[in-house]
C-alpha positions as CSV (number, residue, x, y, z in Angstrom):
1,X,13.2,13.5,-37.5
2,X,10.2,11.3,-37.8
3,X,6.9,12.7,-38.9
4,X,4.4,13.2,-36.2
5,X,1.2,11.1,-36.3
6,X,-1.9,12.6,-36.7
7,X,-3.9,13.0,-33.8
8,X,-6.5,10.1,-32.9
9,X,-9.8,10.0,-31.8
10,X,-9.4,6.7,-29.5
11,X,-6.8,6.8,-26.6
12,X,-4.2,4.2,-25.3
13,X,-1.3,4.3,-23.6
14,X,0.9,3.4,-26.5
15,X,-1.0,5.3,-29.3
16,X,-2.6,4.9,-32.7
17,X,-1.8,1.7,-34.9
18,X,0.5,3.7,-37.2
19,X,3.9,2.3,-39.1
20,X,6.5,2.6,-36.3
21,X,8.6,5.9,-36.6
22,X,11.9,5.7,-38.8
23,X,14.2,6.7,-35.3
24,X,13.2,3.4,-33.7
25,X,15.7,0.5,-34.4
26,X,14.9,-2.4,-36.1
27,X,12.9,-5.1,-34.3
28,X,12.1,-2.7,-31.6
29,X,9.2,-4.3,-29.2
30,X,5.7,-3.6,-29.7
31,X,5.5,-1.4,-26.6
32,X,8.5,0.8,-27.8
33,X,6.8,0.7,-31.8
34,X,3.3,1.8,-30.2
35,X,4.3,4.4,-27.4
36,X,2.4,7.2,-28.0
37,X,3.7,10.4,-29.7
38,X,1.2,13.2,-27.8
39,X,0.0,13.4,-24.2
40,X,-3.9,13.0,-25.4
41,X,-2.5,9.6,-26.4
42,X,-2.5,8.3,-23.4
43,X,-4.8,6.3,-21.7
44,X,-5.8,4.9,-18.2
45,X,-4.4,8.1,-16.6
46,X,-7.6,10.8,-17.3
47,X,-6.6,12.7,-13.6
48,X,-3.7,14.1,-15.0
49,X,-4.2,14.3,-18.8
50,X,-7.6,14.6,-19.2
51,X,-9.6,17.8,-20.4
52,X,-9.6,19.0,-16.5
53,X,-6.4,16.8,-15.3
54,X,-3.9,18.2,-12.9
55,X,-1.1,18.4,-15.7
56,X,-3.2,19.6,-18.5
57,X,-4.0,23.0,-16.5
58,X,-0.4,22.8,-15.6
59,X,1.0,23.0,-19.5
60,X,-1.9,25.6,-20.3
61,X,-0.9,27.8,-17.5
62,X,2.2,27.5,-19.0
63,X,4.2,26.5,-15.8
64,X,5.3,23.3,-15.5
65,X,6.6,22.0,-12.2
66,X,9.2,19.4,-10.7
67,X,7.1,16.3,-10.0
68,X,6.7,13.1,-8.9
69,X,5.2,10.3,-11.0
70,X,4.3,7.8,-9.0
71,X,2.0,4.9,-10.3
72,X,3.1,0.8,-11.1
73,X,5.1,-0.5,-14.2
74,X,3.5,-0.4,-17.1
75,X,1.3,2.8,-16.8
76,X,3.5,5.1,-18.8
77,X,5.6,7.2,-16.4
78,X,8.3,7.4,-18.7
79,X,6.9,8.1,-21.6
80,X,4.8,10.7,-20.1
81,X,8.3,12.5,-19.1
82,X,9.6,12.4,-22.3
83,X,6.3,14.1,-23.9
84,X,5.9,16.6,-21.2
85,X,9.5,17.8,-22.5
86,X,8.3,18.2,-25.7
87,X,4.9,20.0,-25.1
88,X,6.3,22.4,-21.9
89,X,9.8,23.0,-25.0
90,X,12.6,21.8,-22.2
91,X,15.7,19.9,-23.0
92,X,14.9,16.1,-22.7
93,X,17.4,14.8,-20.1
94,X,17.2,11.0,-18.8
95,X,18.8,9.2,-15.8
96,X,18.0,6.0,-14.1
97,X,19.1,5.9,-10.2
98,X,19.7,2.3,-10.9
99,X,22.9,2.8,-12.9
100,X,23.7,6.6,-11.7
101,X,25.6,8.3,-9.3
102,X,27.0,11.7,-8.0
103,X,29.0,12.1,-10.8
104,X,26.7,11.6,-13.1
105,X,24.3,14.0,-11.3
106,X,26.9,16.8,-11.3
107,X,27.4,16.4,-14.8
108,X,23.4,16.8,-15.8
109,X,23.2,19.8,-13.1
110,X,26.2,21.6,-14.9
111,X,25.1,20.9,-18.3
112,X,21.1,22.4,-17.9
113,X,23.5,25.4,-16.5
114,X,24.9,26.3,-19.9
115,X,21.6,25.1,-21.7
116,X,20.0,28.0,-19.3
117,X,22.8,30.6,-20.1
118,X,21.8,29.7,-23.7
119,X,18.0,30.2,-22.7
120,X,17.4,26.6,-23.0
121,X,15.6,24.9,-20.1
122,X,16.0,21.2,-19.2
123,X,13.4,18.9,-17.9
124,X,16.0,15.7,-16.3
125,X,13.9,12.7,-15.8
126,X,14.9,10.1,-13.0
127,X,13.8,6.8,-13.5
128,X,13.7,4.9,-10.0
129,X,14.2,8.0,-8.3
130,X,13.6,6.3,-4.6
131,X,16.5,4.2,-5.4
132,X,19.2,7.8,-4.6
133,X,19.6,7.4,-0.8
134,X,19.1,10.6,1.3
135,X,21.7,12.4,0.8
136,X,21.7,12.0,-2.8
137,X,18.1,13.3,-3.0
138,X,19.3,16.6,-1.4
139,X,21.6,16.7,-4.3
140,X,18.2,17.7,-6.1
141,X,17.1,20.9,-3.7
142,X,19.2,23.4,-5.0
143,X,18.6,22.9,-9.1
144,X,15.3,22.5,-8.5
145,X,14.7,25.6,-6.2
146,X,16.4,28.3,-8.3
147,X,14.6,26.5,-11.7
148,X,17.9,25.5,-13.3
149,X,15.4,21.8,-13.8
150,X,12.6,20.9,-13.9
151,X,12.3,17.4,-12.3
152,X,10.5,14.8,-12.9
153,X,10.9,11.5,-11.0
154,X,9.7,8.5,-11.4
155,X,8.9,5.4,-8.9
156,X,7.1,2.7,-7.9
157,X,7.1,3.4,-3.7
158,X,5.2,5.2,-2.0
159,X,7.2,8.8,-2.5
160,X,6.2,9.2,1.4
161,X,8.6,6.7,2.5
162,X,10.6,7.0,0.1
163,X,11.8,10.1,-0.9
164,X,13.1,13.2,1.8
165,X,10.6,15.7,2.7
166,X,12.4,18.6,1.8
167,X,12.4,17.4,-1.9
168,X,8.8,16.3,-1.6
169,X,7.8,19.9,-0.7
170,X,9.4,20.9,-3.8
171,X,7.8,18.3,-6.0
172,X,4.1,17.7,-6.6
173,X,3.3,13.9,-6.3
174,X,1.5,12.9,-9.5
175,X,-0.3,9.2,-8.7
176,X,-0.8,7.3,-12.0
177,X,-3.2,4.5,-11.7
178,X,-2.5,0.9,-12.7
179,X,-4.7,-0.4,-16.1
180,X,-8.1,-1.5,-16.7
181,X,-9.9,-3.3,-18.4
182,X,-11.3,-1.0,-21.3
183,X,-7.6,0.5,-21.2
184,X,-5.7,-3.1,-22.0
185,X,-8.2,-3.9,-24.2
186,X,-7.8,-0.8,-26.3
187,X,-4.0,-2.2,-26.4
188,X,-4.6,-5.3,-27.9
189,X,-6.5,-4.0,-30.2
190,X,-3.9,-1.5,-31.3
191,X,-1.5,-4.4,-31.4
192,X,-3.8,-6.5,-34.0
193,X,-4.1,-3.5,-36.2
194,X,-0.7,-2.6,-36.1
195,X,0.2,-6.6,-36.9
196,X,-2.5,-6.2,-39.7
197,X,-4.4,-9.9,-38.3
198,X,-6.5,-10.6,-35.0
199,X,-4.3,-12.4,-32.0
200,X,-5.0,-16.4,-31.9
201,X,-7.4,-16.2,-28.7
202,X,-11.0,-17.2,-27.8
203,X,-13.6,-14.5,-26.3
204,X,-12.4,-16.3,-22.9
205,X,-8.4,-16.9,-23.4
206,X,-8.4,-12.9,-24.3
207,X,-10.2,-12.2,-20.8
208,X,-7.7,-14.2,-19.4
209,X,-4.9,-12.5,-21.0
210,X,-6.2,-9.7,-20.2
211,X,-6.1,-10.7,-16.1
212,X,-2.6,-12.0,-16.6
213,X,-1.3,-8.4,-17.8
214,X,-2.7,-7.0,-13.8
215,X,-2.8,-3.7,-15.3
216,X,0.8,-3.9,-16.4
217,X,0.0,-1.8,-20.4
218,X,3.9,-3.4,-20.9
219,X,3.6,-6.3,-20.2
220,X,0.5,-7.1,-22.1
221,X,2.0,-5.9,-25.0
222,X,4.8,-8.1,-24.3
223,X,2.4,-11.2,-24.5
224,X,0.8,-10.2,-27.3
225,X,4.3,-9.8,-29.1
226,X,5.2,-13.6,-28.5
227,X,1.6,-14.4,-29.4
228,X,2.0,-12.7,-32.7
229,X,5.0,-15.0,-33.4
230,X,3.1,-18.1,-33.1
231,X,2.5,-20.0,-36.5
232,X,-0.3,-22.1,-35.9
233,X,-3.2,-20.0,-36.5
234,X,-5.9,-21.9,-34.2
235,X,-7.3,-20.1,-31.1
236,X,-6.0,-20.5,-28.3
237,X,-8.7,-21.2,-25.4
238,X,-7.4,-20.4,-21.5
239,X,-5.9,-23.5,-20.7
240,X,-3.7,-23.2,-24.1
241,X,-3.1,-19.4,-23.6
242,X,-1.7,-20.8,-19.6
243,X,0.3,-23.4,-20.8
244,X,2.4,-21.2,-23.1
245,X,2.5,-17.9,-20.8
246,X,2.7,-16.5,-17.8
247,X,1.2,-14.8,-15.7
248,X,2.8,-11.5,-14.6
249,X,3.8,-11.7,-10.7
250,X,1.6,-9.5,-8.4
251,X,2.7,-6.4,-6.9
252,X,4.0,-7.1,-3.6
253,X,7.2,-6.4,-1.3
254,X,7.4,-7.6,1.9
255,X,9.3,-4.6,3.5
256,X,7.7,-1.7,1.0
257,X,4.1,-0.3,0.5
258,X,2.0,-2.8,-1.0
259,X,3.2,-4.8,2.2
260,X,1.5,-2.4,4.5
261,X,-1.8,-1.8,2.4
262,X,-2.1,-5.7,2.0
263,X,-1.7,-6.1,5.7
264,X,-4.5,-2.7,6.3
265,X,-7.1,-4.4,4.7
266,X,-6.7,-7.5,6.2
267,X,-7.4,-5.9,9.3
268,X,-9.8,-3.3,8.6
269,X,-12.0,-6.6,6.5
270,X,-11.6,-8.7,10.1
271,X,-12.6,-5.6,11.8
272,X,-15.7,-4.9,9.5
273,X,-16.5,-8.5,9.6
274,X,-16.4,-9.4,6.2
275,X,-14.6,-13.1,6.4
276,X,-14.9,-13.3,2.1
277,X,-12.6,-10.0,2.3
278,X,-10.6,-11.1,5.2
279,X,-9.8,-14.8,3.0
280,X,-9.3,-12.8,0.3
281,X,-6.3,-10.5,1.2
282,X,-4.7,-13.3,3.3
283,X,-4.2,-15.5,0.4
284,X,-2.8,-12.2,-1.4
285,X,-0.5,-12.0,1.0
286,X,0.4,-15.6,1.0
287,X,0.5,-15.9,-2.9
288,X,2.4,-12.8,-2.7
289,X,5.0,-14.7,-0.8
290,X,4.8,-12.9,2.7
291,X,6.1,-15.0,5.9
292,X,2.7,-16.9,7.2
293,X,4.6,-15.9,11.2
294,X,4.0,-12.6,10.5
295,X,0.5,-12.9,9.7
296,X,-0.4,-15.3,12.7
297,X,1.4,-12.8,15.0
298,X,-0.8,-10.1,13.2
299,X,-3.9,-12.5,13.9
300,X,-3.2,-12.3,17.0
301,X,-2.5,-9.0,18.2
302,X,-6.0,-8.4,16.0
303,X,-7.6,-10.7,18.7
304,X,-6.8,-9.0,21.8
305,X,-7.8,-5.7,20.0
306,X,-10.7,-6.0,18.2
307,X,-11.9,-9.1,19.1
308,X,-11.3,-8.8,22.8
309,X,-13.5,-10.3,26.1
310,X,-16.8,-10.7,23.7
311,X,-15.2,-13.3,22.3
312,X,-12.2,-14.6,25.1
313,X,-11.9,-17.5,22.7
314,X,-10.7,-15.5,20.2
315,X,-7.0,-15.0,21.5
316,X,-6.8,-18.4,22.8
317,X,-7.6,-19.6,19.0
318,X,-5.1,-17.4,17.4
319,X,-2.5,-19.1,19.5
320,X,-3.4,-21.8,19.0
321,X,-3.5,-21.4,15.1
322,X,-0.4,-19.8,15.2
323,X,1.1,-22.9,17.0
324,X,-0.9,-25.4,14.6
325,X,1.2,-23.3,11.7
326,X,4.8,-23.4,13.4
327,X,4.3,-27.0,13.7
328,X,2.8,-28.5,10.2
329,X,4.2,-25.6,8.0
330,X,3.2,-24.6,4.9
331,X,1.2,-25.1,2.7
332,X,-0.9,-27.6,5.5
333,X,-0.5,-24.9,8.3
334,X,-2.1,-22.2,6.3
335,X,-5.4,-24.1,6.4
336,X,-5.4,-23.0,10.4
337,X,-4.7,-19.5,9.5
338,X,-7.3,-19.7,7.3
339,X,-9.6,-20.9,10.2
340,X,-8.2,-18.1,12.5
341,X,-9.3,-15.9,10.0
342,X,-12.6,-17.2,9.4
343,X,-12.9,-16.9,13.2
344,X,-11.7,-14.0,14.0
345,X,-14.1,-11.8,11.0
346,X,-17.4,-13.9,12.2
347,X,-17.0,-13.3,15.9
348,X,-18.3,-10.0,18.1
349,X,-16.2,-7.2,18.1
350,X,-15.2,-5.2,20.8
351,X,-12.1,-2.6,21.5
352,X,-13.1,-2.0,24.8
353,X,-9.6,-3.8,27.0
354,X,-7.8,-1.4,23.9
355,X,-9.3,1.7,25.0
356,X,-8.9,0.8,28.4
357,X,-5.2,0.3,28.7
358,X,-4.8,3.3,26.5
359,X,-6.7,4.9,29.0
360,X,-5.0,3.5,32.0
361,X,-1.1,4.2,30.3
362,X,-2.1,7.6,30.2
363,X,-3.2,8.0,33.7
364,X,-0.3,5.9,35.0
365,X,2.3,8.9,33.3
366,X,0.4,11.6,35.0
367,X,0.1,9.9,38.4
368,X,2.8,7.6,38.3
369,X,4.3,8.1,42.2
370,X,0.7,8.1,43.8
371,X,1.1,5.8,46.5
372,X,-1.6,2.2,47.0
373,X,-3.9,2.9,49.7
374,X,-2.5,1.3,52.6
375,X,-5.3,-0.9,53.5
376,X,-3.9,-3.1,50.3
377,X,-0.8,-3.2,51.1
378,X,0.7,-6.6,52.7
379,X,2.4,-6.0,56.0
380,X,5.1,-8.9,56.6
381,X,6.8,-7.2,59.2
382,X,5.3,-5.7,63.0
383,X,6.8,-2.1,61.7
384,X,4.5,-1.8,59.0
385,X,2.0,-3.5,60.5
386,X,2.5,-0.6,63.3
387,X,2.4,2.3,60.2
388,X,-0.9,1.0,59.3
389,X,-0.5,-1.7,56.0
390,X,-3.2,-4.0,55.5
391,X,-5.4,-2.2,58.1
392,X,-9.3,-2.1,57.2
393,X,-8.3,-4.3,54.2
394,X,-11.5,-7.1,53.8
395,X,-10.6,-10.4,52.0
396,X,-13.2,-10.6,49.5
397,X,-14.1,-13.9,49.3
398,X,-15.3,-13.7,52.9
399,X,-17.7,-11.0,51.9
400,X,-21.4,-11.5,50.7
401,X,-21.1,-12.8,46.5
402,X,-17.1,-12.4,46.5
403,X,-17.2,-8.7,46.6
404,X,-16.1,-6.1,49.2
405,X,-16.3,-2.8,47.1
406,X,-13.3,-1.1,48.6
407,X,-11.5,0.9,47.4
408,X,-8.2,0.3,45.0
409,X,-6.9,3.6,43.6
410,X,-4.1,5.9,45.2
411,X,-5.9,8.2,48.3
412,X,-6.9,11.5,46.8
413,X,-7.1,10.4,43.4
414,X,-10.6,10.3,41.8
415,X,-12.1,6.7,40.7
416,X,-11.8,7.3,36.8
417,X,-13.6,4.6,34.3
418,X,-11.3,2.9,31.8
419,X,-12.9,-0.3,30.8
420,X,-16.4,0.1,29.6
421,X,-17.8,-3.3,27.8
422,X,-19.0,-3.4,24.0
423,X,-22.3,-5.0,25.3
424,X,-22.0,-7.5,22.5
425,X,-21.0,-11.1,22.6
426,X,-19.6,-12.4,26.5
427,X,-18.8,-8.9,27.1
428,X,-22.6,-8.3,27.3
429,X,-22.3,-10.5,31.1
430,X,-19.6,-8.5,32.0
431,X,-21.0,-5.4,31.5
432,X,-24.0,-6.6,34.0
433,X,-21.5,-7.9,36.5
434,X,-20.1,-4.2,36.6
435,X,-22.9,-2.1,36.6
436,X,-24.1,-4.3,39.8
437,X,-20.6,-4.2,41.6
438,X,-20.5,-0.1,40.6
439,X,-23.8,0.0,42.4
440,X,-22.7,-1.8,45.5
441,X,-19.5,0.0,45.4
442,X,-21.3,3.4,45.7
């Protein structure tokens, strides 16, 4: 077995610049030669494995539980599985629900069985542990329950969605955060030491390698690998560094999470009026590769509800941006999106026609057979006429400004008040229109 490395004042996420151990093959990659060897290796990921993190008190309590590590790629979920094995003493067993099945789970479940009749427990890691459907997952309640495992699962979705609530209340959901800055930069260093020479990059090509990494610690360490391997010794500067790699592809999946939280704050930076935000996050979504339909229709239904009458514009400009994009395509139509959105974060806000027909939905389910009043109801025939329709009813615009003030809700029921104007933008008019018409109504 290979020696361990001392430990190591600095921390990364794929350890101190030491010779590689003897167990890895030849010509292993530079993430695999530099993963780290002890948990306080580790960087970027402090909330867990820090002096007070969550799995530190865990391991010094001496209790280890099933988990969940959920985080990106790159941030060391696996390796922190495998070391959690070795600090907690448990069998090291590894599955990916890529390449697995039930058979394959029945096997591991009946082999940390004998391990425990030995008084050997097993920790079984599942890579892509979203990827098991349902009933798969449940597969999981019973070792976990009666402590024949401890699991740990791995996975990139939000374990929410993803993974059956009865194994979530059996798991603790462990969030690992993507990279930053300090973190990949304490990687690349590690790399240079470990090659023995600097990487061939200016001050501002290593920023930008930095950026292209999107706090993927794998990936960086990939690029640095196939920038170690370049003979020409000369600096790269940006434009050199962009020409010969690129750029890892942002997170994004247009029917998982990041799909949802890219369409939230989208909304919430219209809502809050921020149109620098709002530009921002749409041309995430569109660089991310989303369908520019669904975010016109988004636009849109954003319009009526927090745009609404102080801006009656509003809706009419989201169709027509929306019809502007169906008709030029991309990339010209996004340019009218881009205006929509523009639009739609500078203009008043107001939710007031939401709450209303929230309002007025609810009412209608509780009251739902009152009857009109029958002075508004049409009488086409001399029988109703004769049971009273339409009598008393006053055609308002032969009354004095338009406006009769009768009455409009079911007899017996109390006038309630849905629809109460923002006061801002044209709803500010409105709201004066109504408090004189409530006036002459009373």
């Amino acid at each position: 077995m290979a020696p361990r490395r001392p430990p190591d004042d600095t921390t990364d996420l794929f350890g101190p610049p030491e010779t590689p151990p003897a167990i890895l093959a030849e010509g292993a990659p530079l993430a695999d030669r530099l993963r780290p060897r002890a948990l306080g290796e580790v960087v970027g990921q402090d909330q867990l494995l820090g002096e007070a993190g969550s799995i530190t008190r865990m391991l010094a309590r001496g209790s280890l539980a099933s988990m969940i590590l959920w985080g990106p790629p790159g941030v060391g979920k696996t390796t922190i599985a495998r070391l959690l094995a070795e600090a907690a003493d448990l069998s090291f067993v590894s599955l990916s629900a890529v390449f697995s099945g039930v058979a394959d789970l029945k096997r591991a479940f009946d082999e940390a069985r004998q391990r425990r009749r030995m008084g050997r427990r097993t920790l079984l890691f599942v890579d892509e542990i979203h990827r098991f459907n349902r009933a798969q997952q449940d597969g999981f309640l019973p070792v976990v329950e009666d402590g024949t495992v401890v699991l740990i699962g791995a996975t990139t979705e939000n374990p929410s969605f993803a993974l059956n609530g009865a194994l979530l209340s059996r798991c603790q959901v462990m969030v690992l955060k993507r990279l930053e800055a300090a973190g990949l930069e304490a990687l690349l260093a590690r790399a240079e030491a470990e090659a023995g020479r600097p990487l061939p990059l200016d001050a501002a090509a290593r920023e930008v390698l930095l950026a292209m990494a999107d706090g993927d610690g794998r990936y960086l360490l990939n690029l640095a690998e196939q920038l170690q391997a370049l003979t020409d010794p000369a600096p790269l500067d940006p434009a050199g560094l962009s020409q010969l790699l690129a750029k890892r592809a942002a997170l994004y999946d247009k029917d998982r999470e990041e799909h949802y939280n890219l369409i939230s704050a989208l909304h919430k930076s219209l809502r809050g009026s921020d149109p620098d935000a709002a530009l921002y996050w749409f041309a995430r979504m569109i660089l991310g590769g989303e369908d520019p339909r669904y975010i016109a229709r988004r636009l849109a239904r954003f319009a009526a509800e927090d745009v609404g009458l102080a801006d009656p514009s509003a809706l009419p400009a989201a169709l027509a941006a929306w019809e502007s994009y169906e008709r030029l395509g991309s990339p010209e139509g996004e340019l009218a999106l881009a205006q929509l959105v523009v639009h739609l974060a500078t203009a008043p806000k107001s939710n007031a026609v939401y709450v209303a027909w929230k309002a007025a939905q609810a009412a209608a389910r509780e009251t739902g057979s009152l009857a009109p009043p029958a002075h508004i109801l049409n009488a086409p025939t001399k029988m109703m006429r004769e049971l009273g329709y339409g009598a008393g009813y006053e055609y308002d615009h032969d009354t004095e400004d338009g406006f009769s003030g009768q009455n409009h809700f079911p007899e017996g029921m109390a006038r309630p008040r849905y629809y109460t104007p923002a006061g801002r933008g044209a709803e500010a008019g409105i709201a004066a229109r109504l408090a004189e018409w409530g006036k002459r109504r009373r």
